[in-house]
C-alpha positions in Angstrom: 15.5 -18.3 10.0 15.2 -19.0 13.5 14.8 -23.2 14.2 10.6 -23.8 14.3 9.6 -25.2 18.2 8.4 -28.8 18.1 6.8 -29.0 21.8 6.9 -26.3 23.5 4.3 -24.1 23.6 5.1 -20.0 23.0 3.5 -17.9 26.3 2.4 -14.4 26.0 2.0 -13.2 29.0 -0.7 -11.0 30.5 1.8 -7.2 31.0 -0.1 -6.6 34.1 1.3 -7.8 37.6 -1.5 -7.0 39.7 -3.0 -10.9 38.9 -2.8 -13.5 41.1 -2.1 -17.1 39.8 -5.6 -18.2 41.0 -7.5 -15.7 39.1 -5.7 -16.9 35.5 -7.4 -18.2 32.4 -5.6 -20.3 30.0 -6.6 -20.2 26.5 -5.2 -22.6 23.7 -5.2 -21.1 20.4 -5.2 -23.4 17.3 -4.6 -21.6 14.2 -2.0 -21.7 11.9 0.8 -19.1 12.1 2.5 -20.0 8.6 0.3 -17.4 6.6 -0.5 -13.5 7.2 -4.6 -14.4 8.1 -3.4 -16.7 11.0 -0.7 -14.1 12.6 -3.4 -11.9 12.7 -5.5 -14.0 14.3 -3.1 -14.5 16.8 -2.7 -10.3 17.3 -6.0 -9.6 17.9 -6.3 -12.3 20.4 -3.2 -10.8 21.9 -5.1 -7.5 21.6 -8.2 -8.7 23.6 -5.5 -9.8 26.0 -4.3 -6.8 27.1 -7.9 -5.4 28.0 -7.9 -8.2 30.5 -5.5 -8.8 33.9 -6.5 -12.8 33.6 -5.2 -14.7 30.4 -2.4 -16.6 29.3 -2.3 -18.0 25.5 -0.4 -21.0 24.5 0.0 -21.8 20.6 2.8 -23.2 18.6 4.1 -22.5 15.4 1.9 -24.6 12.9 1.2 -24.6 9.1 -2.1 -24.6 8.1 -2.2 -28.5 7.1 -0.8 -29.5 10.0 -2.8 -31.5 12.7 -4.3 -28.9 15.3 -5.0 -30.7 18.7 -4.1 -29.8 22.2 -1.7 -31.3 23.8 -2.2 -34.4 25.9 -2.8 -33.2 29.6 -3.0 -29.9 28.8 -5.3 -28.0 31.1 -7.1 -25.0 30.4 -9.7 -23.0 30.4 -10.9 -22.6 26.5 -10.3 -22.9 22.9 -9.9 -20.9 20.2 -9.3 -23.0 16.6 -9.5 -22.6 13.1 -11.9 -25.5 13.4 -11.3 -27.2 9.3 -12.7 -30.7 10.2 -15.1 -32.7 11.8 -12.0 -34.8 13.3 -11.6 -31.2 15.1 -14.9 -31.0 16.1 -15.2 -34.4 17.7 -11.6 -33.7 19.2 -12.8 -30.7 21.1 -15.9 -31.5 22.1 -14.3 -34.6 23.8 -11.8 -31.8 25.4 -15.0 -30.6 27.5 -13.9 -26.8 27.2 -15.1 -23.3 25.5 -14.2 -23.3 22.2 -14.9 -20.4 19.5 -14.3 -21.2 16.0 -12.6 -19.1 13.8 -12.7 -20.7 10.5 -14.9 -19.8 7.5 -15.3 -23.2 6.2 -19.1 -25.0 6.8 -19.2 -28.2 8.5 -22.1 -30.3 9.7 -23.0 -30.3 13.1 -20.3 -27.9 14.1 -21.8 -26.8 17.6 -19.3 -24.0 18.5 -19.9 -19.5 18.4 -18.0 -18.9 15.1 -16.4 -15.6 14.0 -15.0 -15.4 10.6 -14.3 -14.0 7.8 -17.6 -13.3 5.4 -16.4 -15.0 2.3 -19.2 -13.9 0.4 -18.3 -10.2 1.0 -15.3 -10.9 0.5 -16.5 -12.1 -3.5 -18.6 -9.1 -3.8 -16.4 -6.5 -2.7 -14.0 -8.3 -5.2 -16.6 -7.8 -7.5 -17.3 -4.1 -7.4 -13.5 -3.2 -7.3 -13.3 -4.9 -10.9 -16.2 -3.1 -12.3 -15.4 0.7 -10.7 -12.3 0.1 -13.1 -13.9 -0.6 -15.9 -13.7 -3.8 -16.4 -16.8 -6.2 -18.0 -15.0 -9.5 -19.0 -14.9 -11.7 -15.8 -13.3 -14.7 -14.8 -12.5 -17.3 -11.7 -10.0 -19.6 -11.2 -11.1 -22.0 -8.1 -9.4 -25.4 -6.1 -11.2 -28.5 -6.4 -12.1 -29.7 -3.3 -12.3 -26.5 -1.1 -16.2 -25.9 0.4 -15.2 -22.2 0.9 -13.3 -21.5 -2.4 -16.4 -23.1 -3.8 -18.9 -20.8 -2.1 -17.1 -17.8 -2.9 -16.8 -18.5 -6.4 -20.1 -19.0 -6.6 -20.8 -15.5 -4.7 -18.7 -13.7 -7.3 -20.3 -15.2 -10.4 -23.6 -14.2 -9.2 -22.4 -10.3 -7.9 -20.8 -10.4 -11.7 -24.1 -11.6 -12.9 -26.4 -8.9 -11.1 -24.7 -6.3 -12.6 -25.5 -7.7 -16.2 -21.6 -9.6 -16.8 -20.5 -13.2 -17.2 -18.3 -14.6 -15.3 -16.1 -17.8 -17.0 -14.8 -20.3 -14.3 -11.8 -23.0 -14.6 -11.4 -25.3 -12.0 -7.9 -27.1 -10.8 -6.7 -29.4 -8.5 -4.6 -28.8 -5.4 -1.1 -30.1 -4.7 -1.3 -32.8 -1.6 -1.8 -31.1 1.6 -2.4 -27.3 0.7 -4.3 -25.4 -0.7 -2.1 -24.4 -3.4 -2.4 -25.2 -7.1 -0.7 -28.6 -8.2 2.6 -27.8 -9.1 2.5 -29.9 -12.2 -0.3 -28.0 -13.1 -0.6 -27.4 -17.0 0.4 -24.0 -17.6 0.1 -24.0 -21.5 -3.3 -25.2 -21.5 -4.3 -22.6 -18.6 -3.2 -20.4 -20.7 -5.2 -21.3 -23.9 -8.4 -21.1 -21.6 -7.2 -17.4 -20.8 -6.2 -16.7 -24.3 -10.0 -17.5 -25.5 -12.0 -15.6 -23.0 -12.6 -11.5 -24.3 -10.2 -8.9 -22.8 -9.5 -7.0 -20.8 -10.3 -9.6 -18.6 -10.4 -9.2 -14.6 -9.8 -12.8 -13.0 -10.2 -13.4 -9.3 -8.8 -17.1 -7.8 -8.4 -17.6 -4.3 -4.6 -19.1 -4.5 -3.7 -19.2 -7.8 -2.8 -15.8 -9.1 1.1 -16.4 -10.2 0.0 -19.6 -11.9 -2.4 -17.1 -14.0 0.5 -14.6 -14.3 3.1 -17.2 -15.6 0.2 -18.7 -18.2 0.0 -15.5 -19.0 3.8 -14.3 -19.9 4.0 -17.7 -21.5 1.2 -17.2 -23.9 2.3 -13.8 -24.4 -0.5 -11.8 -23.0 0.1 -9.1 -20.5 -0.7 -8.3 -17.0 -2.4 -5.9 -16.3 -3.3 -5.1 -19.6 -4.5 -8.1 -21.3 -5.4 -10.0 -17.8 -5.6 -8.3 -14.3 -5.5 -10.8 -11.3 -6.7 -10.7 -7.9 -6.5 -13.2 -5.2 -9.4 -13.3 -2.4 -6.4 -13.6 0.1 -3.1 -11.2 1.0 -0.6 -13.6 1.4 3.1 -13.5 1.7 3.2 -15.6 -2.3 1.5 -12.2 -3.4 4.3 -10.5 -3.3 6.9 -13.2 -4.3 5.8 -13.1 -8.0 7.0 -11.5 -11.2 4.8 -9.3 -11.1 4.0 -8.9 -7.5 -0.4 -9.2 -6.6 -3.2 -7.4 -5.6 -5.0 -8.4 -3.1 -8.0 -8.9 -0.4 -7.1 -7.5 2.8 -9.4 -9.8 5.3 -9.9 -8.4 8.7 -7.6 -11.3 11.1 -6.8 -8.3 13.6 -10.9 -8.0 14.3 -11.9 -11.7 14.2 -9.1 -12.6 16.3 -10.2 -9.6 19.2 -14.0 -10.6 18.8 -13.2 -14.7 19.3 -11.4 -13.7 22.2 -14.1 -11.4 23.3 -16.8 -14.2 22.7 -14.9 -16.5 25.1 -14.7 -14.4 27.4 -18.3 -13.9 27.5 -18.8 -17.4 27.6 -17.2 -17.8 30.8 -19.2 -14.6 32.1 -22.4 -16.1 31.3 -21.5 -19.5 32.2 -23.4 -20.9 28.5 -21.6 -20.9 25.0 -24.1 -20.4 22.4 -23.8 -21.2 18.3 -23.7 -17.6 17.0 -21.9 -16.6 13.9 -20.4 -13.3 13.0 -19.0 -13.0 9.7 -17.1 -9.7 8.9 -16.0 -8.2 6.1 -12.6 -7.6 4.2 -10.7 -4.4 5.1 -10.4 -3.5 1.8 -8.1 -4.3 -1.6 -4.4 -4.2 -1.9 -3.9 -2.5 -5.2 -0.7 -3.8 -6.0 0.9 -4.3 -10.2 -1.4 -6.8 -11.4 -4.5 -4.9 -11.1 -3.0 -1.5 -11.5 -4.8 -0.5 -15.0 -7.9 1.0 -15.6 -10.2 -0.8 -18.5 -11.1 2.2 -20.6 -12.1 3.0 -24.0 -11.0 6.5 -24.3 -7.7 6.2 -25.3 -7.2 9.8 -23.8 -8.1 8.7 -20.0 -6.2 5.2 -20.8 -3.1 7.4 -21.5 -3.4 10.1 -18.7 -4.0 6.6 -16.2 -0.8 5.5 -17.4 1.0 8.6 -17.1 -0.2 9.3 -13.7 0.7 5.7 -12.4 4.8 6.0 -14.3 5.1 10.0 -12.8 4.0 9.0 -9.4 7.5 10.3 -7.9 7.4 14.1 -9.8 5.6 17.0 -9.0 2.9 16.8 -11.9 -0.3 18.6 -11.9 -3.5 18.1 -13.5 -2.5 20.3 -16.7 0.9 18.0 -17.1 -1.4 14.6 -17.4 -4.0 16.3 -19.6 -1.0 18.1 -21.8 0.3 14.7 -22.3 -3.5 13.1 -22.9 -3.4 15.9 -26.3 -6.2 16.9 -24.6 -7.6 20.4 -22.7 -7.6 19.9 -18.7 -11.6 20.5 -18.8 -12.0 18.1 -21.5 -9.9 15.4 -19.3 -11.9 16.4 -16.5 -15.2 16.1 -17.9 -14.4 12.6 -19.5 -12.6 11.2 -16.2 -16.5 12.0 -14.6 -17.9 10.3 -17.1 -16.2 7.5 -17.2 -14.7 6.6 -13.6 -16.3 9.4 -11.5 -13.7 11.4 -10.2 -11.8 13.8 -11.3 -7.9 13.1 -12.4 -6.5 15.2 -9.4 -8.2 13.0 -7.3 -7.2 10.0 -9.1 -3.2 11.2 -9.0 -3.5 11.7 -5.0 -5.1 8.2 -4.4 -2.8 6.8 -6.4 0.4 8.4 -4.7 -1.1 7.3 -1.3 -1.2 3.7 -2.6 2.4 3.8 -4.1 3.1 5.3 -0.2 1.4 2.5 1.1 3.2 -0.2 -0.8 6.8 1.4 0.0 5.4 1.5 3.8 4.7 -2.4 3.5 8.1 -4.0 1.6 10.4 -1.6 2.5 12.3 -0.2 5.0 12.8 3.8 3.6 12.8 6.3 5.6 9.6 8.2 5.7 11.1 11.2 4.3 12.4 9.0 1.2 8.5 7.7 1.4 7.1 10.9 0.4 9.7 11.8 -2.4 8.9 8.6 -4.3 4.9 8.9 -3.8 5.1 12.5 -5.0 4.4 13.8 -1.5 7.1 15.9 -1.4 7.6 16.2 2.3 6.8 13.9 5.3 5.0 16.4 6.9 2.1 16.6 4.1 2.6 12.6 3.7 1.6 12.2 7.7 -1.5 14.9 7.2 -2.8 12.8 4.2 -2.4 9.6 5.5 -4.1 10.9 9.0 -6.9 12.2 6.8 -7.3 9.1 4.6 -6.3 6.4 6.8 -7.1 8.2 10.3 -3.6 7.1 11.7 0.4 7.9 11.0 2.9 6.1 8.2 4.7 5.1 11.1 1.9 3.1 12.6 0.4 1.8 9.2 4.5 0.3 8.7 4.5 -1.5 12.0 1.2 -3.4 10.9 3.6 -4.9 8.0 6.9 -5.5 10.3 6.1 -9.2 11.0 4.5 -10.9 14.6 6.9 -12.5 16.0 
């Protein structure tokens, strides 16, 4: 691992050489670069950058608990922070600049244009992914102390609650300067709270989904079938876990181009005003701990599984139906009913998420790609995921080959 830089600030600079050094804008960017939401950040205000002949960025490596100021006699021409505290606030408002927030978190009397992610979308999409598979036992595991783990707990007990479901909820405490879950946190006794609620149970925690997964293995219930878990937040810990997480995937790439944008403007107009723009998540990351479907028919339950363990052979729709025990028009008619679609369609959305996972956390060749996500060639694996994701494996990969 390369050595982290103390001082001195990383430069991108603008690729195009027809600027003159009068014409520049320099534009600090305060946001963490330890987790996956702040590197994208970052990209998509590189992003903006290269629409633009006029802007420098300086930021330096930073974890998210560590003290975001600019540096003393820097001069520039704007801000963009993840803006968590009203230390920050009074900090750059003192600096006299432009500054767009890109934090979700509310704080009073926090004058700056934010663009962020919509953490209440971000519950109820959470929400409707649980439910389309089946699931009516609900649960959320939240930080003390966090405003917008707070609020988005609260957003997915009431989606949970419109649709007619209860939603349990178990607080805990964070270990000093994160906004993990307290390593000395009581495993056993999460556990027993878990072991009491009904199953199949779908439980949703913002950064606490392999302390759920060891509670879990410890009381002896399993994931995902007894308990499925889904944190609000991709994250690199998602996938360093026993059983590796399912996730939200927020939109950094998009805030981080629209802040930039917004800054811009404000120096267009000459006047910064205190909009907010929330956006959605991108979607969910289906990865092992949510990859079950909670069904009653024991018949789709076992075609699921079969589909999901035969991903890498050339089955069809009369191989998962012959090894339901039941007829394919039978299968079909009960995979309507009870998850509406049909189980073709479910074994080709499930191969293009086994693709998708082998594109993100490996390094296979594309051709090896296809052969373990049943695609069978590369050439029909590029015409699916153009049709379903509207761009080449190759391209989806790079988004997953790291920032720096």
């Amino acid at each position: 691992m390369a050595p982290r830089a103390e001082s001195t600030p990383v430069e991108l600079p603008s690729q195009s050489s027809s600027k003159t050094v009068h014409s520049d804008r320099h534009v600090a960017v305060l946001v963490d670069t330890a987790t996956n939401w702040g590197r994208r950040i970052v990209t998509g205000i590189n992003g903006f950058m290269r629409t633009t002949e006029n802007w420098r960025i300086f930021f330096e490596p930073r974890g998210p608990f560590e003290p975001m100021r600019l540096p003393s006699g820097w001069r520039g021409d704007g801000v963009i922070a993840r803006v968590s505290s009203t230390e920050m606030v009074e900090h750059l408002q003192g600096s006299g600049l432009p500054v767009v927030n890109v934090s979700a978190i509310n704080l009073p009397r926090q004058p700056f244009p934010t663009v962020a992610n919509d953490m209440e979308e971000v519950a109820r999409s959470s929400a409707d992914y649980f439910i389309d598979r089946g699931f009516r036992n609900f649960a959320y595991l939240s930080l003390i102390g966090l405003e917008y783990v707070e609020r988005q707990r609260s957003a997915f007990v009431a989606a949970v609650g419109e649709r007619g479901f209860a939603c349990a909820v178990r607080e805990i405490p964070l270990r000093a300067g994160s906004q993990q879950p307290d390593w000395s946190l009581n495993l056993d006794d999460l556990g027993r709270w878990i072991a009491a609620l009904p199953k199949p149970l779908a439980v949703l925690t913002w950064s606490g989904a392999r302390e759920i997964i060891h509670s879990c293995q410890l009381a002896g219930m399993r994931v995902p079938e007894d308990v499925a878990v889904l944190a609000a937040m991709d994250n690199f810990e998602c996938q360093i876990s026993s059983i590796p997480v399912s996730a939200v995937e927020l939109d950094g790439e998009r805030i981080g181009y629209e802040a930039a944008r917004t800054l811009n403007a404000s120096w267009q107009s000459g006047q910064s005003s205190e909009s907010r723009k929330l956006f959605p998540p991108k979607g969910i990351i289906t990865r092992q701990s949510t990859d079950i479907f909670a069904v009653a028919d024991p018949a789709v339950a076992t075609a699921l599984h079969y589909i999901r363990t035969h991903l890498d052979q050339a089955i069809q729709v009369e191989d998962i139906a012959r090894h339901a025990g039941v007829s394919r028009r039978v299968l079909e008619r009960r995979f309507q009913d009870l998850l509406q679609r049909s189980p073709g369609e479910d074994l080709r959305r499930s191969r293009l998420c086994k693709a998708e996972l082998l594109l993100e956390q490996s390094d296979l060749p594309i051709y090896e790609v296809a052969e373990r996500s049943g695609f069978g060639s590369p050439e029909y694996l590029t015409v699916v995921f153009r049709r379903e994701k509207k761009q080449s494996p190759l391209k989806y990969r790079r988004k997953f080959s790291g920032f720096f």
